[in-house]
C-alpha positions as CSV (number, residue, x, y, z in Angstrom):
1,X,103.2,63.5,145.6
2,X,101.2,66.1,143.7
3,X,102.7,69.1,141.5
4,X,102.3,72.2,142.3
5,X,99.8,72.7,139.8
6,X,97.8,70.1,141.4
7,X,98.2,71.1,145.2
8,X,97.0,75.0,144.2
9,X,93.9,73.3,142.7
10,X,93.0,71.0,145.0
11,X,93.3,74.2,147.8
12,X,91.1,76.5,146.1
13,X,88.8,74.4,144.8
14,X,88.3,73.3,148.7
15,X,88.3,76.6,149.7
16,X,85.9,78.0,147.3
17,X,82.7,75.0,147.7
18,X,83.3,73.9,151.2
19,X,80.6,76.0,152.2
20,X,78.5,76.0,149.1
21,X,75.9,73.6,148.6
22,X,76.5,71.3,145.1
23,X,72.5,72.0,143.5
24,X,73.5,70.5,140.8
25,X,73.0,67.1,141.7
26,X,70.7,67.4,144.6
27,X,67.9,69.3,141.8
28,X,67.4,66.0,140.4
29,X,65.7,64.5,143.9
30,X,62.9,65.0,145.1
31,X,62.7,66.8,148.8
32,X,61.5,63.6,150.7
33,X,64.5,61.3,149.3
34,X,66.6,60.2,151.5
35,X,70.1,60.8,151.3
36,X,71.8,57.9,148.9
37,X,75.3,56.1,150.3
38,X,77.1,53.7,148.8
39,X,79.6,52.2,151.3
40,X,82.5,50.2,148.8
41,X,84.7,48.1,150.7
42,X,87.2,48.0,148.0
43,X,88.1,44.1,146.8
44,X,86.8,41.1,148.5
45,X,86.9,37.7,147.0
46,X,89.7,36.3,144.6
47,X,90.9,40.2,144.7
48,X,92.8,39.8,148.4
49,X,94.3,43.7,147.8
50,X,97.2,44.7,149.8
51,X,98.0,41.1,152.0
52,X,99.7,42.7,154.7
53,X,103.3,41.7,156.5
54,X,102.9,39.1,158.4
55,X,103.0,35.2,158.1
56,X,99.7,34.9,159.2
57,X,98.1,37.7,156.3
58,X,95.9,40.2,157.2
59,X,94.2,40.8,153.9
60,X,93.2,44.3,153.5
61,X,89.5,42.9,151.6
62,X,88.8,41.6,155.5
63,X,90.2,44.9,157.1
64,X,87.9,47.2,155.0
65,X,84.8,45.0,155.5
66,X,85.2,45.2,158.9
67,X,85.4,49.2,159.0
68,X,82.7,49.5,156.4
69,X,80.1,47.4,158.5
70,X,81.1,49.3,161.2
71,X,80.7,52.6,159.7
72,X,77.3,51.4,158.2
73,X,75.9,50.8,162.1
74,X,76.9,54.1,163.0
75,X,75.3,55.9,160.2
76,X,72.3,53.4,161.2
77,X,72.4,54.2,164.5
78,X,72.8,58.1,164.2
79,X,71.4,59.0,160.8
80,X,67.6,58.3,160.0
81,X,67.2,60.1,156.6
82,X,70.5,58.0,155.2
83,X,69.8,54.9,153.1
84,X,72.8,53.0,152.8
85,X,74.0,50.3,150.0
86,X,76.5,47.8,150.6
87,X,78.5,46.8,147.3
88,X,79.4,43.8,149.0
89,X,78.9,42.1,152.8
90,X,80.6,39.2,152.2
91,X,83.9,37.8,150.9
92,X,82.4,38.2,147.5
93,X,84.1,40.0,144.4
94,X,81.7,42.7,142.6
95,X,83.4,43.6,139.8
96,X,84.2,47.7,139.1
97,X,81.2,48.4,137.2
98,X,78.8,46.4,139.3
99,X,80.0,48.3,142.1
100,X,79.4,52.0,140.1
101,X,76.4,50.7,138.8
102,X,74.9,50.5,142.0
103,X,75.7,53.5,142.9
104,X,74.4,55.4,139.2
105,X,71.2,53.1,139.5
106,X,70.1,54.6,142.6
107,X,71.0,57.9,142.1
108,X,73.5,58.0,144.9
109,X,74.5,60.9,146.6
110,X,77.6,60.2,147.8
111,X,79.9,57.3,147.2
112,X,82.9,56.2,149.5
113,X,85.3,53.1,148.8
114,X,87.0,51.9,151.7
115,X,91.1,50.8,150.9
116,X,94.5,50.4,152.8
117,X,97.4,51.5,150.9
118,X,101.0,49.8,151.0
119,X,104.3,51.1,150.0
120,X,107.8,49.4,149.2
121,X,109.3,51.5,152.0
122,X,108.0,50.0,155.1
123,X,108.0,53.1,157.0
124,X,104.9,54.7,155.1
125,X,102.6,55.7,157.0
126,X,99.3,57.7,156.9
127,X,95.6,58.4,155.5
128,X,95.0,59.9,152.2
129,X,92.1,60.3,149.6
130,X,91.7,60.1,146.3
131,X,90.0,62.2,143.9
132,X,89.0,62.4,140.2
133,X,92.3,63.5,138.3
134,X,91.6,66.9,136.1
135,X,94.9,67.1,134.2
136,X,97.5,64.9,133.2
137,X,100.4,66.0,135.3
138,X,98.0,64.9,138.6
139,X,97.0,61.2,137.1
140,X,99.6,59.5,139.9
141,X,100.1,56.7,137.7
142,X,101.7,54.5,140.2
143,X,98.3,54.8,142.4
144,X,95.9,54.4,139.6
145,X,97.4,51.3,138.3
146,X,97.7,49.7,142.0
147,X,94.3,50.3,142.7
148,X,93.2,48.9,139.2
149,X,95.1,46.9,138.7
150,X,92.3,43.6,139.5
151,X,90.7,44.9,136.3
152,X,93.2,42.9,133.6
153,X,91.8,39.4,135.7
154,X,88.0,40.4,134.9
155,X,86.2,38.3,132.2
156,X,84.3,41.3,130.6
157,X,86.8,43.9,129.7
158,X,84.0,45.4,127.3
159,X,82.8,47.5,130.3
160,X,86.5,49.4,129.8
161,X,87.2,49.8,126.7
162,X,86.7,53.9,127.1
163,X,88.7,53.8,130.2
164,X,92.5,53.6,130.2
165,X,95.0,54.5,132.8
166,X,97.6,55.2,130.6
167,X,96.8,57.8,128.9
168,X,95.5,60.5,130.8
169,X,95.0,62.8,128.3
170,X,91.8,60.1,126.9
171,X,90.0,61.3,130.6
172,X,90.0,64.7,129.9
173,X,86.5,65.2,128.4
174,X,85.4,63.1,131.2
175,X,86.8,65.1,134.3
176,X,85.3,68.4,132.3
177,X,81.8,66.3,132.3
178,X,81.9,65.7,135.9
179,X,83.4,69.2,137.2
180,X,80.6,69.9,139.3
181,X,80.7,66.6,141.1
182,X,84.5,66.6,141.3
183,X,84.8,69.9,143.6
184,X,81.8,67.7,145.6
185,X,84.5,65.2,146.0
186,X,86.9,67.5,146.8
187,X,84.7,69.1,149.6
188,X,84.1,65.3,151.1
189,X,88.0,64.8,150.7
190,X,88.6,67.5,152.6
191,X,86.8,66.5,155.5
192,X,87.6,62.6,155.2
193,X,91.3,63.8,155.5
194,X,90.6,66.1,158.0
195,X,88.4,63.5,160.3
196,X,90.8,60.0,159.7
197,X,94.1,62.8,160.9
198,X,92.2,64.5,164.1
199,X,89.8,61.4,164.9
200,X,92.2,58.4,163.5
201,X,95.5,59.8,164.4
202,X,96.8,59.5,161.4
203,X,99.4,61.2,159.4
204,X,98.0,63.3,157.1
205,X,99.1,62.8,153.3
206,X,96.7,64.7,151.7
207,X,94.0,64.7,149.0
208,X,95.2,63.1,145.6
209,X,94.6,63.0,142.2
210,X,94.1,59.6,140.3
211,X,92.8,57.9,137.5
212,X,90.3,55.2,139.4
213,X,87.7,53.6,137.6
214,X,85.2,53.4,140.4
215,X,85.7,57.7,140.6
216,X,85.9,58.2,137.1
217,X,82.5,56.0,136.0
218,X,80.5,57.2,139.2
219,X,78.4,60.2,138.5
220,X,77.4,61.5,142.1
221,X,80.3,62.7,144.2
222,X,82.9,59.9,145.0
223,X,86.1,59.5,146.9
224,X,88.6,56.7,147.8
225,X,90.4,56.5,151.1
226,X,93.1,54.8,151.5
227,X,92.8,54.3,155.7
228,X,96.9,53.6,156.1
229,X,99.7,51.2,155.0
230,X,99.5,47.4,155.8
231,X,103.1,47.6,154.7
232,X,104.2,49.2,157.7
233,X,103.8,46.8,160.6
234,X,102.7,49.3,163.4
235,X,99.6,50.6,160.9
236,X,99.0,47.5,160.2
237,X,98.1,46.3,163.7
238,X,96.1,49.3,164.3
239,X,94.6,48.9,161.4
240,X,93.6,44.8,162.6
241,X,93.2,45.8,165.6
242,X,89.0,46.3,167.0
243,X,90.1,49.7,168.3
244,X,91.9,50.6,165.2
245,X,88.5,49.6,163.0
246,X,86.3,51.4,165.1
247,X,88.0,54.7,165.5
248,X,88.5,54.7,161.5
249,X,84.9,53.9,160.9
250,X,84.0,57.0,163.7
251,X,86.4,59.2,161.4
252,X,84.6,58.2,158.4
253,X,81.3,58.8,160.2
254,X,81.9,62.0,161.3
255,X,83.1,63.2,157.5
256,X,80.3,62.1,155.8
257,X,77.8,63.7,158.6
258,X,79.3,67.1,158.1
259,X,79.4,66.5,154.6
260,X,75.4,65.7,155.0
261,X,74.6,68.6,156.8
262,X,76.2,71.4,154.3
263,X,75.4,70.2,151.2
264,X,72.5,68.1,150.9
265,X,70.5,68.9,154.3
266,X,70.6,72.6,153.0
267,X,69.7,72.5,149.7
268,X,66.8,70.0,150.9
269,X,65.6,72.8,153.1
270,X,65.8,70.4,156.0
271,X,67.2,71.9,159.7
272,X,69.7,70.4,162.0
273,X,68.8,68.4,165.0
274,X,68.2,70.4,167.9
275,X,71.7,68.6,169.3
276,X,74.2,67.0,166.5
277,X,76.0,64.2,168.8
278,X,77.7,61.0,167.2
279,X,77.3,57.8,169.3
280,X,80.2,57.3,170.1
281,X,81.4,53.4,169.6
282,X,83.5,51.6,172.2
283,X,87.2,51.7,171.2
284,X,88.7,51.3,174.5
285,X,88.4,47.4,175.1
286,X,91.0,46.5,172.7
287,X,94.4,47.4,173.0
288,X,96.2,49.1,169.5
289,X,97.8,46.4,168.1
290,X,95.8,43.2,169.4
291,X,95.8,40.3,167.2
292,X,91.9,40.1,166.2
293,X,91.8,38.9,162.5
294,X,88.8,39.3,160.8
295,X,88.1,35.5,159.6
296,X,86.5,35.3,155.8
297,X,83.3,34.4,157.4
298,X,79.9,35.6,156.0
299,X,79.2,38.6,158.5
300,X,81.2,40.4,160.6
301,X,79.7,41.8,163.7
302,X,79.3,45.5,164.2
303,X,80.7,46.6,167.9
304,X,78.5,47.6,170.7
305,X,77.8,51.3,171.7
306,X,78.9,53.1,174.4
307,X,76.9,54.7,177.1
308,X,77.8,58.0,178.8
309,X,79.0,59.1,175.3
310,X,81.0,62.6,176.2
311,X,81.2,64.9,173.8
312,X,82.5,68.9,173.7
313,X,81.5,71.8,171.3
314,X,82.2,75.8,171.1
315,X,79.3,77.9,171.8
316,X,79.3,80.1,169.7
317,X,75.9,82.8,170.3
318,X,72.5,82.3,171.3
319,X,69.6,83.7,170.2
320,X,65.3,83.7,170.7
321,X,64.7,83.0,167.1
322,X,66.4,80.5,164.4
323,X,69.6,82.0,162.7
324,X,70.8,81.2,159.1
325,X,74.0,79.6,159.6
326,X,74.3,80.7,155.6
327,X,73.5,84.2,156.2
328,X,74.4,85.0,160.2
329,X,77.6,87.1,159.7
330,X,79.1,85.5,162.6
331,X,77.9,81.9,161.9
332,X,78.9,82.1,157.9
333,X,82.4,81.9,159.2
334,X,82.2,78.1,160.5
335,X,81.9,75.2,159.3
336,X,79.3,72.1,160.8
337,X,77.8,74.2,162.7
338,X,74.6,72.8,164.8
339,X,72.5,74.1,167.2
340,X,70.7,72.8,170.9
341,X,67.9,74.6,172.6
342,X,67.5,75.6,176.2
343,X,63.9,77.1,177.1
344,X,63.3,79.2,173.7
345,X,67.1,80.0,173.2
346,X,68.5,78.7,170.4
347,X,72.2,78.0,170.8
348,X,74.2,77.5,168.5
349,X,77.9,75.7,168.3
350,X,81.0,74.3,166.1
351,X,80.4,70.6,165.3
352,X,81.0,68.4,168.5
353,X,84.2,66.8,169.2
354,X,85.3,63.8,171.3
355,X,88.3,65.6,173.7
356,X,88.5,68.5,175.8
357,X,91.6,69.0,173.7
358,X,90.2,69.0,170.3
359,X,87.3,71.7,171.7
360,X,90.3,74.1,172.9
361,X,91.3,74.3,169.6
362,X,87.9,75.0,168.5
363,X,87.7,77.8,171.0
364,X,90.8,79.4,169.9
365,X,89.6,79.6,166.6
366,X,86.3,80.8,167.1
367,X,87.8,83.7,168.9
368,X,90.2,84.5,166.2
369,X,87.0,84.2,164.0
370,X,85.5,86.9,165.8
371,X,83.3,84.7,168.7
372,X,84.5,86.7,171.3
373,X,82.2,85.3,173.7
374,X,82.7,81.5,172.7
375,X,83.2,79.2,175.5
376,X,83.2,75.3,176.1
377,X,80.2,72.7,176.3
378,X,80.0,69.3,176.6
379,X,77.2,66.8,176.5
380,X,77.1,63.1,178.0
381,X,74.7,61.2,175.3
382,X,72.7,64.3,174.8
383,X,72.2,66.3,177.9
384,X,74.1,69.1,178.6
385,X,76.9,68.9,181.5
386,X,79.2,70.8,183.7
387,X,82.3,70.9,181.3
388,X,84.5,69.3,184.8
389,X,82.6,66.8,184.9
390,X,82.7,65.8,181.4
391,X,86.7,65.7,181.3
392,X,86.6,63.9,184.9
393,X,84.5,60.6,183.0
394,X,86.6,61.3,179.8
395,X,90.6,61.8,182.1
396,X,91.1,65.1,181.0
């Protein structure tokens, strides 16, 4: 658990820069780059990570493979201007650095490592993300040494010696160094959390603070998500499960496209599509739960896509010339937001969501927010639809 100390900074700092573009970094590439990902599916090889509960192990190295291929077709699929890196395809082992040096090489601009967490108490349950630490009471000792713990078995422990876990206090000038790309983090924690809860159904257990190498040596913005617990055995078979992989790589998907879209896509002076819809993977042809073990074989194939994708969104105005969604005093307010055009309207909505539940919610909001005239839209793949219709195909 984080202090209190901790939880007030995490909140603000969110708060303050989830709207604000981080310049810092993005200054240093040039305006036809694309947009760098490294995709870190934490272990792999010798280093099995958590092993799971049952006889048969489900090591979490093949879990997070699985979700990090998937997650790279969708981004593939859905997301031209992204070039992606893999630290690893295989059942292979990169060690720490090779895996930040990848990313520092190739002047990432965002790097995500993909983990499932485990817990003595076998009723833990839940997503979370971790973050730089910035003071000592938040280093979450416990977590930091867990998730480095593969470090003591690596043959060049040169590459650490200005790293150490246990004491804190030795990190400081380094989380000072990296402030700017910290609160980045935090602004792609934010929405990591907020996409594995509402998209993955998980319990939410928040952003935390920890000493990890892989955060602490990367210099773009870097997180580490820990997807649920293989300790408790109902995660765990969602987690194994086809459907479970898929939905978590759509969760991830959907974070780092809103990330995307307010940070880099506006300080690259680069405008939304005229219609932001994910392509929507198939998670209804395995059941939660369904023994489908991910065998330690070379590749691991991505699922198929859906068609009739339905997806719903708040509209929020409309107008005969292109608004700021920076400036718009309406439009400032949201977060994600995108924009479709009809004839020469422009129209513009909250980011698009998968149920006719989640876009009530969104209407509620954007009402509260001042949107008086908001109402519901939904799209199948990307045409516009009667909004019946939509929750007719999607049982709503």
């Amino acid at each position: 658990m984080l202090n209190n100390i901790s939880s007030i900074f995490i909140s603000l700092t969110a708060a303050l820069f989830l709207c604000i573009p981080n310049t810092s970094h993005a200054q240093n590439i040039k305006t036809d780059d694309p947009f760098v990902l490294v995709i870190d599916p934490g272990h792999g090889g010798a280093d099995i990570g958590t092993p799971g509960t049952r006889r048969t192990r489900i090591y979490e190295k093949h879990v997070v493979l699985a979700v990090a291929l998937k997650l790279e077709k969708l981004i593939k699929d859905n997301m031209d201007d992204v070039k992606i890196l893999m630290t690893r395809r295989t059942d292979i082992y990169p060690t720490l650095p090779e895996r930040v040096k990848l990313a520092n090489k190739n002047h990432s601009d965002l790097f995500l490592s993909i983990h499932c967490n485990a817990a003595k108490n076998p009723a833990a349950v839940g997503a979370e993300t971790l973050v730089m630490a910035t003071e000592r009471a938040s280093a979450n000792l416990d977590i930091s040494k867990r998730e480095n713990a593969y470090i003591t078995l690596e043959k060049d422990q040169e590459a650490y010696k200005n790293f150490n876990i246990n004491d804190p206090l030795s990190n400081i000038g380094k989380s000072l160094e990296q402030f700017s790309t910290i609160r980045s983090s935090i602004v792609f924690a934010d929405l990591t959390q907020k996409y594995m809860c509402s998209t993955g159904g998980r319990k939410d257990r928040h952003i935390v603070q920890a000493i990890i190498y892989v955060t602490y040596a990367c210099v773009s913005p870097s997180v580490l998500v820990e997807l649920g617990f293989l300790s408790n055995p109902t995660e765990e078979a969602f987690l194994h499960s086809e459907k479970g992989q898929n939905i978590m790589a759509q969760s991830l998907y959907q974070a780092i496209r809103d990330y995307k879209a307010r940070t880099y896509d506006i300080t690259h002076g680069t405008s939304s599509p005229e219609i932001t819809i994910v392509k929507e993977i198939d998670t209804t042809t395995a059941e939660e739960g369904k023994d489908t073990t991910v065998a330690p074989k070379a590749e691991i194939s991505s699922p198929e896509e859906t068609k009739n994708v339905i997806s719903y969104c708040v509209q929020l105005t409309s107008s005969s010339t292109a608004l700021s969604t920076k400036n718009n005093v309406l439009l400032k307010k949201f977060q994600g937001v995108s924009f479709y055009k009809e004839g020469k309207m422009y129209k513009y909505t909250t980011a698009h969501v998968a149920t006719f539940a989640e876009a009530k919610k969104q209407l509620s909001s954007a009402k509260t927010k001042g949107a008086k005239d908001a109402f519901i839209v939904a799209f199948k793949d990307k045409e516009k639809v009667n909004v019946n219709d939509a929750r007719a195909i999607t049982g709503e």
